[in-house]
C-alpha beads as a LAMMPS data file, in Angstrom:
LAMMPS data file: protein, C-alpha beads

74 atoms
73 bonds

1 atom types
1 bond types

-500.0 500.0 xlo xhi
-500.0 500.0 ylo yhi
-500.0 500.0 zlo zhi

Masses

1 110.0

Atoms # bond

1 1 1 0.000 0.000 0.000
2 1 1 2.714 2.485 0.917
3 1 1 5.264 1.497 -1.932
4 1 1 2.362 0.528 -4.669
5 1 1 0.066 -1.736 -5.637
6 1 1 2.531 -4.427 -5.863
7 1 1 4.485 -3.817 -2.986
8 1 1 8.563 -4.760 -2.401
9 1 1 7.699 -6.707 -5.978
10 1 1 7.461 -3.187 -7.711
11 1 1 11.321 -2.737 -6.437
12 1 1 12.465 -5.943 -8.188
13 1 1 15.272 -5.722 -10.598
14 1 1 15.753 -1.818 -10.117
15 1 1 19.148 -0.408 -9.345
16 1 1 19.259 1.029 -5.591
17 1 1 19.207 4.709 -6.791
18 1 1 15.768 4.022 -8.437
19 1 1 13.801 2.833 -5.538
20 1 1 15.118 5.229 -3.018
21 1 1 12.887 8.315 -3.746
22 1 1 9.796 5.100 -3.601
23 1 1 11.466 4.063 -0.549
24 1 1 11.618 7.266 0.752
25 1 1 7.898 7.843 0.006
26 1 1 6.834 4.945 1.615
27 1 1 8.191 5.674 4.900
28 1 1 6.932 8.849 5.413
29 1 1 3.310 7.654 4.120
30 1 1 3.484 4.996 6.944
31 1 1 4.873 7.363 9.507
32 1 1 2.316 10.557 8.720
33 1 1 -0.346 8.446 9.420
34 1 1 -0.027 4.902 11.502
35 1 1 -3.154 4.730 12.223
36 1 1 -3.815 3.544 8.398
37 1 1 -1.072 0.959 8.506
38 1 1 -2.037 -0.150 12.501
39 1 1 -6.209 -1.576 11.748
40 1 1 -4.021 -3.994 8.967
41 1 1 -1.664 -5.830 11.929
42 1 1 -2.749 -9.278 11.964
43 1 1 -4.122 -10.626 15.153
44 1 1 -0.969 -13.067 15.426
45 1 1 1.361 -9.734 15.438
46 1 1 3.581 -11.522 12.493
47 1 1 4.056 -8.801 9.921
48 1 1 2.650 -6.069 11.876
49 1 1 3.427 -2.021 10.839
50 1 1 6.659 -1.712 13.434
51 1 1 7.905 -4.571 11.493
52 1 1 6.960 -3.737 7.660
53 1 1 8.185 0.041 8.373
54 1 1 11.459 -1.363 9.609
55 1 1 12.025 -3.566 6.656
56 1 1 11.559 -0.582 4.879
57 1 1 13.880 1.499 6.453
58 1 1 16.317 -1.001 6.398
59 1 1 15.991 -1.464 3.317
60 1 1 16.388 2.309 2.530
61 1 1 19.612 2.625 4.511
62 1 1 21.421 -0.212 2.529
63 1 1 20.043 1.377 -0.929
64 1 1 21.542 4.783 -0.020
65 1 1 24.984 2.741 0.696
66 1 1 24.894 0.726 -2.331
67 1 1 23.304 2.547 -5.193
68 1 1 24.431 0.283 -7.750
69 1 1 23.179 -2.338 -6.505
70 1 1 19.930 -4.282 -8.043
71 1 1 16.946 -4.995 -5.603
72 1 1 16.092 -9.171 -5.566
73 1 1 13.408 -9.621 -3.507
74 1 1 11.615 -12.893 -3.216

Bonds

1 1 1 2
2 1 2 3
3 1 3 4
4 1 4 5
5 1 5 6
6 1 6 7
7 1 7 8
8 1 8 9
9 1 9 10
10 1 10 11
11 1 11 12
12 1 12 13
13 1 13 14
14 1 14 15
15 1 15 16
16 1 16 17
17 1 17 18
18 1 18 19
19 1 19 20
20 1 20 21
21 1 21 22
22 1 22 23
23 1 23 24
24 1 24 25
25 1 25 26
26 1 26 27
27 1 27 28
28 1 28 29
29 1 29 30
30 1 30 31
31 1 31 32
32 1 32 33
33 1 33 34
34 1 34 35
35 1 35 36
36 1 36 37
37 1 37 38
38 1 38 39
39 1 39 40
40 1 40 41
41 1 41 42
42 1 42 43
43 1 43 44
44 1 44 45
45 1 45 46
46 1 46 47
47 1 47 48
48 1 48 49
49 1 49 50
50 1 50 51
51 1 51 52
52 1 52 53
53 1 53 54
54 1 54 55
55 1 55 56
56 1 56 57
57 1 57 58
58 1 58 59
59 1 59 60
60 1 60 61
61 1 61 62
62 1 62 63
63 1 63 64
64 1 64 65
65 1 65 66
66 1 66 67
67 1 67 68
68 1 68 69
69 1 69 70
70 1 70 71
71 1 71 72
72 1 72 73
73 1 73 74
């Protein structure tokens, strides 16, 4: 929802500098307004917001250190 439609799939196969200003967007999306992101945590917390915006923001950190690189996520 915060990245696209397709989610982490949309950053597939993109160099690192491409998917930062997504990245970028995403994060703030999810932390502007939590409560959007919050009602979708499953009941079993696995793969709740805290998590998903981490991932994210991990994922944002290693992009800005390795531009080059190309996203593979599975």
């Amino acid at each position: 929802d915060a990245i696209g439609g397709g989610g982490l799939h949309e950053l597939y196969d993109k160099k690192a500098v491409e998917v930062i200003p997504m990245l970028e967007n995403a994060i703030t999306k999810m932390k502007n307004n939590p409560e959007h992101y919050e009602v979708m945590n499953p009941s079993n917390k696995w793969g709740n917001y805290e998590g998903a915006l981490g991932v994210l923001e991990n994922l944002y950190k290693a992009c800005k250190k390795n531009k080059t690189a190309i996203i593979k996520i599975t």
